[in-house]
N, CA, C and O atoms as a GROMACS GRO file, in nm:
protein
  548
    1UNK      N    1   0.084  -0.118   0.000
    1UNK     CA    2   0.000   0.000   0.000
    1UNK      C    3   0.088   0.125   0.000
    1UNK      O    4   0.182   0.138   0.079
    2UNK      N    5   0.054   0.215  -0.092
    2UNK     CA    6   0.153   0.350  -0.134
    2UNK      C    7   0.087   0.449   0.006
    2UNK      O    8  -0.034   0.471   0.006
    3UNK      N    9   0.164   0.499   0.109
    3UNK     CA   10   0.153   0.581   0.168
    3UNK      C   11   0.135   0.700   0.150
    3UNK      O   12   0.243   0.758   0.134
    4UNK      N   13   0.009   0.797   0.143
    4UNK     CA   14   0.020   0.960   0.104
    4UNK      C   15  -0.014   1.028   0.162
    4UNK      O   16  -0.126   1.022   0.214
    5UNK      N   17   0.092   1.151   0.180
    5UNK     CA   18   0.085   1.252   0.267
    5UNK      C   19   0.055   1.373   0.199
    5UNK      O   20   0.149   1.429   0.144
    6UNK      N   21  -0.101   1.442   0.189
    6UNK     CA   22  -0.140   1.536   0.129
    6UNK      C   23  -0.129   1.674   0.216
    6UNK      O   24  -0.178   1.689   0.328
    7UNK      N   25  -0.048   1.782   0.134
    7UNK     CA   26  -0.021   1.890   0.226
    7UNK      C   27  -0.147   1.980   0.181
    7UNK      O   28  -0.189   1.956   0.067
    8UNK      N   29  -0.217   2.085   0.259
    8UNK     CA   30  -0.344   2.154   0.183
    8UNK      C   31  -0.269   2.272   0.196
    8UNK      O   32  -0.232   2.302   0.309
    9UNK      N   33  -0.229   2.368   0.069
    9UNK     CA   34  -0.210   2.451   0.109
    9UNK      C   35  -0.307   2.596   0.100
    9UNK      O   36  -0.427   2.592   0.075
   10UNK      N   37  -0.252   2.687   0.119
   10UNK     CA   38  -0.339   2.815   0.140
   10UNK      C   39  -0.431   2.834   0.012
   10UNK      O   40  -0.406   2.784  -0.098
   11UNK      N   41  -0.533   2.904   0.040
   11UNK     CA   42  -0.674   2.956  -0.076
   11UNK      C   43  -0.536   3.036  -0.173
   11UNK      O   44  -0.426   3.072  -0.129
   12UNK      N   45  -0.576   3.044  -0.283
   12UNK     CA   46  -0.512   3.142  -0.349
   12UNK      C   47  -0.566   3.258  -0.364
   12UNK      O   48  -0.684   3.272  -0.329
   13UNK      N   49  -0.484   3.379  -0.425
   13UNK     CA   50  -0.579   3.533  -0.396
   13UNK      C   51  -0.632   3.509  -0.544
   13UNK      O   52  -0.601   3.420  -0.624
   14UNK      N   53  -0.715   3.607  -0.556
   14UNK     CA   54  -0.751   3.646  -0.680
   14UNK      C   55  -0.679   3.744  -0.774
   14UNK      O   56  -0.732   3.828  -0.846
   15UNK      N   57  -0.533   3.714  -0.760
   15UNK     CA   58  -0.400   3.803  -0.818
   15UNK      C   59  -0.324   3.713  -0.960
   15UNK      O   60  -0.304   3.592  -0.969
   16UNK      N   61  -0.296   3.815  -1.054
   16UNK     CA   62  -0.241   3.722  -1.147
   16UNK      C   63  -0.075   3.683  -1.052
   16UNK      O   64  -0.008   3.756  -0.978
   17UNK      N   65  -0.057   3.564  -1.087
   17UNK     CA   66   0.102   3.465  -1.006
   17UNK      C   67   0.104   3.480  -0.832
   17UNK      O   68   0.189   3.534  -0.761
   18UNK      N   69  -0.043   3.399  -0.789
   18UNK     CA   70  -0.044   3.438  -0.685
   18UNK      C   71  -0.078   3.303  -0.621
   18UNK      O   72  -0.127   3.300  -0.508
   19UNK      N   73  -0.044   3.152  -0.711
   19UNK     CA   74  -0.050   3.070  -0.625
   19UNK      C   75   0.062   3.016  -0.581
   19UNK      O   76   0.165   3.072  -0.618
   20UNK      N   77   0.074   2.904  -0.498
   20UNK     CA   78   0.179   2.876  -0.450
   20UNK      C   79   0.366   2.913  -0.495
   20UNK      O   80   0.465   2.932  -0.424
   21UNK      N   81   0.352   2.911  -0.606
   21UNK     CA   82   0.462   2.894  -0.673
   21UNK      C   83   0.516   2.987  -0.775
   21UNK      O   84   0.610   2.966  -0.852
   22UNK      N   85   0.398   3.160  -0.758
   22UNK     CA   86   0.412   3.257  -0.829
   22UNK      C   87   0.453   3.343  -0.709
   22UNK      O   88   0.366   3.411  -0.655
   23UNK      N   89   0.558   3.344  -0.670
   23UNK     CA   90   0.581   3.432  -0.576
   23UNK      C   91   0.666   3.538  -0.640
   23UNK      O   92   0.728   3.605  -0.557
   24UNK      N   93   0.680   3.562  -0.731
   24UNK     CA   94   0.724   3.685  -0.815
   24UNK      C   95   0.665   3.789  -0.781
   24UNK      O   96   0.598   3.805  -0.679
   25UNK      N   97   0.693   3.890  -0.895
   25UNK     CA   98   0.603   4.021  -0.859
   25UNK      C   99   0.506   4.078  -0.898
   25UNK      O  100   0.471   4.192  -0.868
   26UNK      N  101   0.447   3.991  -0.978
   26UNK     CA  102   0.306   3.995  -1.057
   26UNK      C  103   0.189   4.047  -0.902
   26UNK      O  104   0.140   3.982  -0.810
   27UNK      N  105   0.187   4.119  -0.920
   27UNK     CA  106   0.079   4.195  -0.815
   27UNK      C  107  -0.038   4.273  -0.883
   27UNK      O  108  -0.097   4.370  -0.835
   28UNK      N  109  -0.062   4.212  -1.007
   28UNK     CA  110  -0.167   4.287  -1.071
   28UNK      C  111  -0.301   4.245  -1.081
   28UNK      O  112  -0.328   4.155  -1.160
   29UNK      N  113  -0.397   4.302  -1.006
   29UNK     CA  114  -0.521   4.306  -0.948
   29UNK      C  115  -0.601   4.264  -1.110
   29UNK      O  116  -0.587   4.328  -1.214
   30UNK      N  117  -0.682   4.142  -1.091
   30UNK     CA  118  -0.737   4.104  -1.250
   30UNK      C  119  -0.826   4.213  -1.268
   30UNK      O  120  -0.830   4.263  -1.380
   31UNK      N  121  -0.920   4.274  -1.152
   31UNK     CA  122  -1.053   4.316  -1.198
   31UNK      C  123  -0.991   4.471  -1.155
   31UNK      O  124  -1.083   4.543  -1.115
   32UNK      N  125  -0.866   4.533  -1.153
   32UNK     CA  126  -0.814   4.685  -1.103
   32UNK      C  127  -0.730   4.723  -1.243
   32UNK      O  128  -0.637   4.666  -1.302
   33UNK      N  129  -0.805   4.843  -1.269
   33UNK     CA  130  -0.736   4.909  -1.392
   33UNK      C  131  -0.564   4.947  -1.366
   33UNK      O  132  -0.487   4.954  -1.461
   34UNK      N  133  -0.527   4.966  -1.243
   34UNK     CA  134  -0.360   5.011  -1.192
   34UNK      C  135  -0.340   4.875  -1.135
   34UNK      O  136  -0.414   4.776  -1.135
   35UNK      N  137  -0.215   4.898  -1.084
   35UNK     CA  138  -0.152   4.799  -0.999
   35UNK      C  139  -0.213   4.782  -0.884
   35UNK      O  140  -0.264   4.892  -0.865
   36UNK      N  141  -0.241   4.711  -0.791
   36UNK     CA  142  -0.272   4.691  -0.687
   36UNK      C  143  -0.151   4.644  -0.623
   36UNK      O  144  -0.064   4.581  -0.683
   37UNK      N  145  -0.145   4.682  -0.466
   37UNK     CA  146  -0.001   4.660  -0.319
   37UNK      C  147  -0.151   4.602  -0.241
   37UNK      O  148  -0.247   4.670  -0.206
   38UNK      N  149  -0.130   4.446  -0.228
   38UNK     CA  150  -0.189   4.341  -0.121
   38UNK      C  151  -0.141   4.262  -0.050
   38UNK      O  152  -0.060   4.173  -0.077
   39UNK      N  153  -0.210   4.303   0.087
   39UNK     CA  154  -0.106   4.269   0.199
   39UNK      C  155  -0.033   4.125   0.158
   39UNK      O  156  -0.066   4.093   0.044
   40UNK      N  157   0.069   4.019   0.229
   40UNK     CA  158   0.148   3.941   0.127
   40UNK      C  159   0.100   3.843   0.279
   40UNK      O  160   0.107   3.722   0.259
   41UNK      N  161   0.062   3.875   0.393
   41UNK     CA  162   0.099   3.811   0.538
   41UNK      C  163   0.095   3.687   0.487
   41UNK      O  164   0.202   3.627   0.493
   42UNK      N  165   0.014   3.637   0.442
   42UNK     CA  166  -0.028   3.476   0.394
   42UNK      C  167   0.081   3.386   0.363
   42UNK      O  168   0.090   3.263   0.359
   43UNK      N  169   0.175   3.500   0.339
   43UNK     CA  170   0.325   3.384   0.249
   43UNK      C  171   0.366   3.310   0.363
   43UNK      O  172   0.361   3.187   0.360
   44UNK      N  173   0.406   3.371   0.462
   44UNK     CA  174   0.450   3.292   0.610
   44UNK      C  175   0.421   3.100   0.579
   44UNK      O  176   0.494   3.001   0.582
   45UNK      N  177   0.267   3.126   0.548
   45UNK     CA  178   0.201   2.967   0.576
   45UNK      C  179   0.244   2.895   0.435
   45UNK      O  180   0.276   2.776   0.432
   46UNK      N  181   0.239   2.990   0.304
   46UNK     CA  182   0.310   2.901   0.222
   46UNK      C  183   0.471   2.864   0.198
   46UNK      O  184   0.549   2.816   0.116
   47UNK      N  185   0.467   2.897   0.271
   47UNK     CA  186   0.685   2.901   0.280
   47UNK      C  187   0.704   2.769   0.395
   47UNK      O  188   0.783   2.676   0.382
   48UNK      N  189   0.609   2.791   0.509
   48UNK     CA  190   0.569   2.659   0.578
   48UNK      C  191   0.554   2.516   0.521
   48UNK      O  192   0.619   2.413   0.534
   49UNK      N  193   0.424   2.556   0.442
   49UNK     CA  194   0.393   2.414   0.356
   49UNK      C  195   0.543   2.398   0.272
   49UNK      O  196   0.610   2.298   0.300
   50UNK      N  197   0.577   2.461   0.206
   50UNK     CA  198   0.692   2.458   0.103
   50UNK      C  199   0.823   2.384   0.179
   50UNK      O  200   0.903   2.309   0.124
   51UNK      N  201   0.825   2.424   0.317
   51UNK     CA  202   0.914   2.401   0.379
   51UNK      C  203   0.871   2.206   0.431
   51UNK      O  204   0.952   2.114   0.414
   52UNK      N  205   0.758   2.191   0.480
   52UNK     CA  206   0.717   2.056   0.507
   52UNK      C  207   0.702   1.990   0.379
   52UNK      O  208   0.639   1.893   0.421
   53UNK      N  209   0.707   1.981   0.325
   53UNK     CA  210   0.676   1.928   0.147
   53UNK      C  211   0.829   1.906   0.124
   53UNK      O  212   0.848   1.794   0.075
   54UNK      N  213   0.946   1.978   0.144
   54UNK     CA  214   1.040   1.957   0.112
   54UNK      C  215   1.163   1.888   0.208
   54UNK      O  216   1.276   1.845   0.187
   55UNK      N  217   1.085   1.900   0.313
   55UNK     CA  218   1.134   1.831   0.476
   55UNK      C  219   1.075   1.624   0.407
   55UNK      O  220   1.137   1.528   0.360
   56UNK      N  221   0.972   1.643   0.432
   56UNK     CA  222   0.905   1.483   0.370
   56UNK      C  223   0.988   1.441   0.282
   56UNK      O  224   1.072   1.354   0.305
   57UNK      N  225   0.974   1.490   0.186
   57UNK     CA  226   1.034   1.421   0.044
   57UNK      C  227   1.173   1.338   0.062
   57UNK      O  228   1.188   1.222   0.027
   58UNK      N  229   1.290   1.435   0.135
   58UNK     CA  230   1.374   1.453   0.200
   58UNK      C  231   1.417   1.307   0.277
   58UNK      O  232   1.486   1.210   0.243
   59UNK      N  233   1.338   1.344   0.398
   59UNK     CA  234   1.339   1.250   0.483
   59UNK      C  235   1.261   1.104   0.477
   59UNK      O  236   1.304   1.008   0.542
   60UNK      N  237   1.150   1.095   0.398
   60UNK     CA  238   1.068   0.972   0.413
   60UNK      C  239   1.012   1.004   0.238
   60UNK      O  240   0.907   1.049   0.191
   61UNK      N  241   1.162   0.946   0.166
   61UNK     CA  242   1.123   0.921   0.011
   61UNK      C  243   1.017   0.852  -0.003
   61UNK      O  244   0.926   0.913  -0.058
   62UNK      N  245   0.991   0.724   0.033
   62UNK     CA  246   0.914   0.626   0.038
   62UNK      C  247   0.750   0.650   0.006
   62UNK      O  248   0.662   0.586  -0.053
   63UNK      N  249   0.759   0.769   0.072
   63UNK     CA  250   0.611   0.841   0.098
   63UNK      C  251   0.531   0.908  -0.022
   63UNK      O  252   0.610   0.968  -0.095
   64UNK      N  253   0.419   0.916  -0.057
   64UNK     CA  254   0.407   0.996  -0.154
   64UNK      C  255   0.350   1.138  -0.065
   64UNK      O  256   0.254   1.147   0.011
   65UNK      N  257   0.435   1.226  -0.100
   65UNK     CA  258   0.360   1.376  -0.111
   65UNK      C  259   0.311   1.453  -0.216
   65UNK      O  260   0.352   1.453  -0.332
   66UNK      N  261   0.220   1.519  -0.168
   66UNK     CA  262   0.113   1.616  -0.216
   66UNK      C  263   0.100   1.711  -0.177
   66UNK      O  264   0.091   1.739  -0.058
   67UNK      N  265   0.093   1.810  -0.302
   67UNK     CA  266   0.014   1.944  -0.220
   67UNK      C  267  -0.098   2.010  -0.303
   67UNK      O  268  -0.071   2.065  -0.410
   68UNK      N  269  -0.207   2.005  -0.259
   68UNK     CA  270  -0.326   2.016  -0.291
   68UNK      C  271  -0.414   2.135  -0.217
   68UNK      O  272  -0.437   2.137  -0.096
   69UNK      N  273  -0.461   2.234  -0.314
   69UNK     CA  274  -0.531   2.311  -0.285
   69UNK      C  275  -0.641   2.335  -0.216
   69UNK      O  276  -0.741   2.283  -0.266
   70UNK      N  277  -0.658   2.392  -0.123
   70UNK     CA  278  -0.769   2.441  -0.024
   70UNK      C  279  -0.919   2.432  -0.072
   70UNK      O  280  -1.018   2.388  -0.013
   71UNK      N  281  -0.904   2.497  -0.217
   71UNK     CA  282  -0.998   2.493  -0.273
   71UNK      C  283  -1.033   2.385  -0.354
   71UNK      O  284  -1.133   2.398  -0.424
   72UNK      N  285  -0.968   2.275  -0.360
   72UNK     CA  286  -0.964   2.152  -0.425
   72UNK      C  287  -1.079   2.037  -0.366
   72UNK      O  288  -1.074   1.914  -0.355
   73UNK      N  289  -1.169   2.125  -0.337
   73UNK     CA  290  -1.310   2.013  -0.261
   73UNK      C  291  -1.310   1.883  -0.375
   73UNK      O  292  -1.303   1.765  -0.340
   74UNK      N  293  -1.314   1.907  -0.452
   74UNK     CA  294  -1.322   1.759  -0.560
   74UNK      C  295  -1.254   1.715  -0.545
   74UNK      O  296  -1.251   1.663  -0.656
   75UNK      N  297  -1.128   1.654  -0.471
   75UNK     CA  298  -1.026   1.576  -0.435
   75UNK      C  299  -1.099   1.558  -0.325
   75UNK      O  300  -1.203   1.492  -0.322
   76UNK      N  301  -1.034   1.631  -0.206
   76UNK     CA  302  -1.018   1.642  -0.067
   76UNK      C  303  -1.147   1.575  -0.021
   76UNK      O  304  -1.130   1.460   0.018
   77UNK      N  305  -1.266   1.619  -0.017
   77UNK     CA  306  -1.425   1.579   0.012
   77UNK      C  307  -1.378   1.427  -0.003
   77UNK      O  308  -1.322   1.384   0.097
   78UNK      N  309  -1.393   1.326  -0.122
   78UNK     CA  310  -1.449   1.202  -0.096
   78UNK      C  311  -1.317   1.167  -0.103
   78UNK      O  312  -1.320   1.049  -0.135
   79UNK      N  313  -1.178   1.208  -0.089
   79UNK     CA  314  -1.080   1.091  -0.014
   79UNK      C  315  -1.094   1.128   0.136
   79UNK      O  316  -1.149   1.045   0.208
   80UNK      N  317  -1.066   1.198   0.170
   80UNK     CA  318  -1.134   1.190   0.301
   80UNK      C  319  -1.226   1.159   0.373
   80UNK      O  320  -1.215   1.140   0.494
   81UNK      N  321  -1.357   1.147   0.293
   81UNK     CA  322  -1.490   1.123   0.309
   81UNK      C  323  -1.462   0.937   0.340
   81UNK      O  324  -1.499   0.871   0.438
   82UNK      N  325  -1.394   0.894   0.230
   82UNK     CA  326  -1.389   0.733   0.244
   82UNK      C  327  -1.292   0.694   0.342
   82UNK      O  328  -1.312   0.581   0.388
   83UNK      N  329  -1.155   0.778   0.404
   83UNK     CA  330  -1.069   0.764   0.414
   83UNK      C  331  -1.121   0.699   0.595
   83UNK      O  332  -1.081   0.604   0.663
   84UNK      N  333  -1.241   0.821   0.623
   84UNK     CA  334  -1.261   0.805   0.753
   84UNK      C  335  -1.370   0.717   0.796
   84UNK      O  336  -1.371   0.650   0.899
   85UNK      N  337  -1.488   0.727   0.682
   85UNK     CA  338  -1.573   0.676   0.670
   85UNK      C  339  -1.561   0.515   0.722
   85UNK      O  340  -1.638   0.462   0.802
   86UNK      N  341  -1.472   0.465   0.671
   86UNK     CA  342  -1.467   0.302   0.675
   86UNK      C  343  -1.377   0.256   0.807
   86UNK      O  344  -1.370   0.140   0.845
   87UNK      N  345  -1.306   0.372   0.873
   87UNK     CA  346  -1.265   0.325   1.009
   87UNK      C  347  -1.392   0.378   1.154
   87UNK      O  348  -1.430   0.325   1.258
   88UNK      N  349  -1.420   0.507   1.085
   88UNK     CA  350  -1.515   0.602   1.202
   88UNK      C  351  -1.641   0.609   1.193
   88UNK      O  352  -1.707   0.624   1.295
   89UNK      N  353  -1.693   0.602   1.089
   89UNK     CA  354  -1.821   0.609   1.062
   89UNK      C  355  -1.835   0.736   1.012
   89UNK      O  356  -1.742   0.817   1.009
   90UNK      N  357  -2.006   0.772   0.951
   90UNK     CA  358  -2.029   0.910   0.871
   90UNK      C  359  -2.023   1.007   0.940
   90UNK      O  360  -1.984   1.090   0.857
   91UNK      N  361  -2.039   1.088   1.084
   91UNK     CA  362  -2.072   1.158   1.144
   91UNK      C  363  -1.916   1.215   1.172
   91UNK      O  364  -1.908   1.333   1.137
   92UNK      N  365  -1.776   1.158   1.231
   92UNK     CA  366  -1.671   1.128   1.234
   92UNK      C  367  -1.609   1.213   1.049
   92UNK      O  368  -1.561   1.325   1.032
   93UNK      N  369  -1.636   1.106   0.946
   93UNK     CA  370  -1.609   1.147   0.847
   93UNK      C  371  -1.625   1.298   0.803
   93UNK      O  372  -1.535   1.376   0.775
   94UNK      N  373  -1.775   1.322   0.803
   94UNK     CA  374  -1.846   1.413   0.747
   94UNK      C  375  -1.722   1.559   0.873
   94UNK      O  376  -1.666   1.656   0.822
   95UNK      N  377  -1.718   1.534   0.981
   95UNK     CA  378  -1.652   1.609   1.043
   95UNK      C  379  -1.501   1.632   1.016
   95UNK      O  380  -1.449   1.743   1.014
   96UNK      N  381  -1.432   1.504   0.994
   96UNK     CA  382  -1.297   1.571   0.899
   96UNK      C  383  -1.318   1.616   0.800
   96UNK      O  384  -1.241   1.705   0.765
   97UNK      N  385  -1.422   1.582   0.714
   97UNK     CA  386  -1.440   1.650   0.555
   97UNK      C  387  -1.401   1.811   0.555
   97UNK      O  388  -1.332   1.879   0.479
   98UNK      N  389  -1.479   1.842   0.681
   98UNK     CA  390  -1.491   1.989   0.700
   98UNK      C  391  -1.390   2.017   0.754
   98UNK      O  392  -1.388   2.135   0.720
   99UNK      N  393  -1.291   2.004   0.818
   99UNK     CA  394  -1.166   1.997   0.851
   99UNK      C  395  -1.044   1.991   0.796
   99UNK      O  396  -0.937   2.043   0.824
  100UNK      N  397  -1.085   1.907   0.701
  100UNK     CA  398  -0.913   1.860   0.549
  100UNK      C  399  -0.953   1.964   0.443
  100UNK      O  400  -0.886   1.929   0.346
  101UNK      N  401  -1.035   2.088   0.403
  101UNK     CA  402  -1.055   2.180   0.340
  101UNK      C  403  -1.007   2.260   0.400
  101UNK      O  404  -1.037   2.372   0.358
  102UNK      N  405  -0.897   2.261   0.544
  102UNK     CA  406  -0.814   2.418   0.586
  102UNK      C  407  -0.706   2.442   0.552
  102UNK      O  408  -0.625   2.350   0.567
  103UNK      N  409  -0.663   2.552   0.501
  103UNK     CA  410  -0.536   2.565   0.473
  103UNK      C  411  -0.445   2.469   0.569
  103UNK      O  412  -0.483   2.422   0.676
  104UNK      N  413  -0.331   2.453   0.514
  104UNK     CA  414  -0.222   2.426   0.618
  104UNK      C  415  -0.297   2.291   0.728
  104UNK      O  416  -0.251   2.276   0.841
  105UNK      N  417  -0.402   2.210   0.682
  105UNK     CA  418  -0.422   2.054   0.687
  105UNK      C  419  -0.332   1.971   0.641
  105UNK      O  420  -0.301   1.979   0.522
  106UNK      N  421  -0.271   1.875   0.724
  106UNK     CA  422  -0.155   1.757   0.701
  106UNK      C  423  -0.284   1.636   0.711
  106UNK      O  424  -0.359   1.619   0.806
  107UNK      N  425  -0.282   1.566   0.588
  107UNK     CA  426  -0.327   1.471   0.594
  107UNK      C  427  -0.270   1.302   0.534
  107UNK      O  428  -0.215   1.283   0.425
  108UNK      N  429  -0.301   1.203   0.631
  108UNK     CA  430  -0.205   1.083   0.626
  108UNK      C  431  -0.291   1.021   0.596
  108UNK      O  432  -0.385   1.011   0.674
  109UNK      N  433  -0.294   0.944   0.448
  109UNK     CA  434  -0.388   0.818   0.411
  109UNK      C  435  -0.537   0.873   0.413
  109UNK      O  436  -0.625   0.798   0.454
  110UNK      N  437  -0.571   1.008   0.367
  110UNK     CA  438  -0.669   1.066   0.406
  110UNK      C  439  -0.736   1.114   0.541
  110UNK      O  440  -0.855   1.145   0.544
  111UNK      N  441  -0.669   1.118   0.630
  111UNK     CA  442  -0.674   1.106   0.793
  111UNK      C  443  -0.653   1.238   0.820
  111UNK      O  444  -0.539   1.262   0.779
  112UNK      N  445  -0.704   1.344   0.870
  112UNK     CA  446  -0.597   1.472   0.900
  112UNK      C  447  -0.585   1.432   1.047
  112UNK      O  448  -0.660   1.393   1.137
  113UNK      N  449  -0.401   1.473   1.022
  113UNK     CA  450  -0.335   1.477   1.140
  113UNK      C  451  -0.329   1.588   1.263
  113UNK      O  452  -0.328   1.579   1.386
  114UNK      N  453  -0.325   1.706   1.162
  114UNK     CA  454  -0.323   1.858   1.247
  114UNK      C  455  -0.326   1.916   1.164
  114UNK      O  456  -0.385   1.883   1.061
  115UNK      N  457  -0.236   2.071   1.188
  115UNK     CA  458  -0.185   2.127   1.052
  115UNK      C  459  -0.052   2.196   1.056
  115UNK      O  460   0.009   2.213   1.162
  116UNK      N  461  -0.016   2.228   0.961
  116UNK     CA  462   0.136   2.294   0.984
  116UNK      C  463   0.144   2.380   1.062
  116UNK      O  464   0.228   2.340   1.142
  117UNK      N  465   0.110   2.479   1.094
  117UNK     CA  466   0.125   2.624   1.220
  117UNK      C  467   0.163   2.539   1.306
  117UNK      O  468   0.281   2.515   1.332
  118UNK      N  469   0.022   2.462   1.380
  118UNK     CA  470   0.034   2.432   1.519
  118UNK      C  471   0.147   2.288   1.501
  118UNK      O  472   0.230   2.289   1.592
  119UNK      N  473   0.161   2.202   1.430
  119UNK     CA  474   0.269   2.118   1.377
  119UNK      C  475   0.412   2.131   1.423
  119UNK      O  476   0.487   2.081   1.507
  120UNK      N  477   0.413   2.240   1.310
  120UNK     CA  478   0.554   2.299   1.275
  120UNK      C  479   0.622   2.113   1.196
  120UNK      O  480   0.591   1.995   1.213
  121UNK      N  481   0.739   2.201   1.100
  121UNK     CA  482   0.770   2.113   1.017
  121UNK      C  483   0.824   2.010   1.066
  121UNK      O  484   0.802   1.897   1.021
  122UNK      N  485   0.909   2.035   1.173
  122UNK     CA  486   0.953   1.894   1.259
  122UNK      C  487   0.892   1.794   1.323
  122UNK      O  488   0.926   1.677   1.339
  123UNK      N  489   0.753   1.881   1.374
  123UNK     CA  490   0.639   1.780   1.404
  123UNK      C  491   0.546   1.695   1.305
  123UNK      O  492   0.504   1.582   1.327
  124UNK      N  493   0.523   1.775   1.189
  124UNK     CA  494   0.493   1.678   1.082
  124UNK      C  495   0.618   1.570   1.054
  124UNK      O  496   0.562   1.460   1.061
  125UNK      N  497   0.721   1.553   1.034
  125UNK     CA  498   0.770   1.481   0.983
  125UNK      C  499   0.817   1.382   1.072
  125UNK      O  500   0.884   1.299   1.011
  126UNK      N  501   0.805   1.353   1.220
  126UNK     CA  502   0.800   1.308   1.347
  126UNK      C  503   0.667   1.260   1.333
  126UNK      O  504   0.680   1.140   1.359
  127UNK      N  505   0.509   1.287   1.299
  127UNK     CA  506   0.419   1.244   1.298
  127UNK      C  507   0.404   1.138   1.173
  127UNK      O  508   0.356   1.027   1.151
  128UNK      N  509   0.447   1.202   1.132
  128UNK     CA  510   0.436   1.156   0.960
  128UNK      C  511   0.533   0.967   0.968
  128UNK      O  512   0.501   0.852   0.936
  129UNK      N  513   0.661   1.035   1.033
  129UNK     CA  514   0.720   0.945   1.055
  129UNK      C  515   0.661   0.817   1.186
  129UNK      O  516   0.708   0.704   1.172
  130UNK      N  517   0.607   0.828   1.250
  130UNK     CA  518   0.548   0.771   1.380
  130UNK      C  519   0.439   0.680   1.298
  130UNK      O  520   0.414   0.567   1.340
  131UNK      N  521   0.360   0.742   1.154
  131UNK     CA  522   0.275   0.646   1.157
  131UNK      C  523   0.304   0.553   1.066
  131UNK      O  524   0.270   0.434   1.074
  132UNK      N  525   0.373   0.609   0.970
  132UNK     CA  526   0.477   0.487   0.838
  132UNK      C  527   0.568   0.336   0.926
  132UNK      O  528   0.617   0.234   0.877
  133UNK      N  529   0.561   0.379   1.051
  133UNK     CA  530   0.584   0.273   1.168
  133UNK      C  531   0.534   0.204   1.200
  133UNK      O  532   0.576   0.088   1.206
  134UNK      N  533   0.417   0.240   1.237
  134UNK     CA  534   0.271   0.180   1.318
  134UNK      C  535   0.246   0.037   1.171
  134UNK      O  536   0.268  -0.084   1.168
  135UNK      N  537   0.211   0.101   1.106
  135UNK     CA  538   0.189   0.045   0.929
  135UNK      C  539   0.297  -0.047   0.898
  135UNK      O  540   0.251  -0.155   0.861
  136UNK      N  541   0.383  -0.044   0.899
  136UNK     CA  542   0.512  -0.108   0.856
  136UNK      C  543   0.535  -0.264   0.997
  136UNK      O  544   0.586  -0.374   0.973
  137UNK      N  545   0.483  -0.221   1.120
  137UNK     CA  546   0.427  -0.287   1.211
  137UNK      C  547   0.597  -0.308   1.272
  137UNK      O  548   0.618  -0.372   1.375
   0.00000   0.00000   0.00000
C-alpha cells in the first residue's frame, strides 16, 4: 500500500502569479485598472507548507507527497470522506471533511493529522514518521 501525505495549502488570492509557486512580482489586481499593493501576510504559511513538502520528500522518500489546494473540494471531500468513513463512521467522516478543506491541513492516508502552524515542520515529519511505523508494524 503507497503511503500519502497530502499537504493543503493556502486559498489562493484572486492576483495574477499568486498561487503557491508565483511568488514573483506579478501583483496585478485582474478586476483593477492600476496595480494593486496586497497585503502578502499569507506567504509565512506558504513558505511553511513549502518548507514541510520539502522536509518529507527529504526524509521519508518512500512516501508519496502532495500538495493540494484548499480549494480543491473535488479531491479532498471524498478521499477523506472514504478515508474516515470506513474506520469512524459518517458523522466522524463528514466532520474531517470539513476539517481537510483548511489551509495548512496535514493529511495521512486521508486522515488529518493537524496542521502545519500548530505542527511545525519537525512535528509533521516526526508524525508523519510515527505512523509509516505503526503500518510497517
Amino acid at each position: 500500500m503507497t503511503t500519502r501525505v497530502v499537504l493543503v495549502r493556502p486559498w489562493r488570492d484572486a492576483r495574477v502569479g499568486s498561487s503557491c509557486c508565483g511568488g514573483g512580482d506579478a501583483r496585478h489586481g485582474i478586476c483593477f485598472d492600476e496595480r494593486v499593493d496586497i497585503s502578502t501576510e499569507h506567504d509565512a504559511e506558504k513558505d511553511l507548507v513549502a518548507q514541510v513538502y520539502l522536509r518529507l520528500r527529504d526524509e521519508l522518500p518512500d512516501v508519496d507527497v502532495q500538495i493540494v489546494g484548499a480549494e480543491n473540494t473535488a479531491y479532498l471531500v471524498p478521499t477523506v470522506f472514504r478515508a474516515v468513513h470506513r474506520r469512524r463512521g459518517v458523522r466522524a467522516a463528514l466532520a474531517e471533511v470539513n476539517r481537510a478543506t483548511t489551509a495548512g491541513s496535514v493529511l495521512f492516508n486521508g486522515e488529518r493529522l493537524g496542521d502545519v502552524i500548530t505542527l511545525g515542520a519537525g512535528g509533521v515529519v516526526k508524525e508523519v514518521r510515527r505512523r509509516v511505523a505503526q503500518i510497517a508494524g
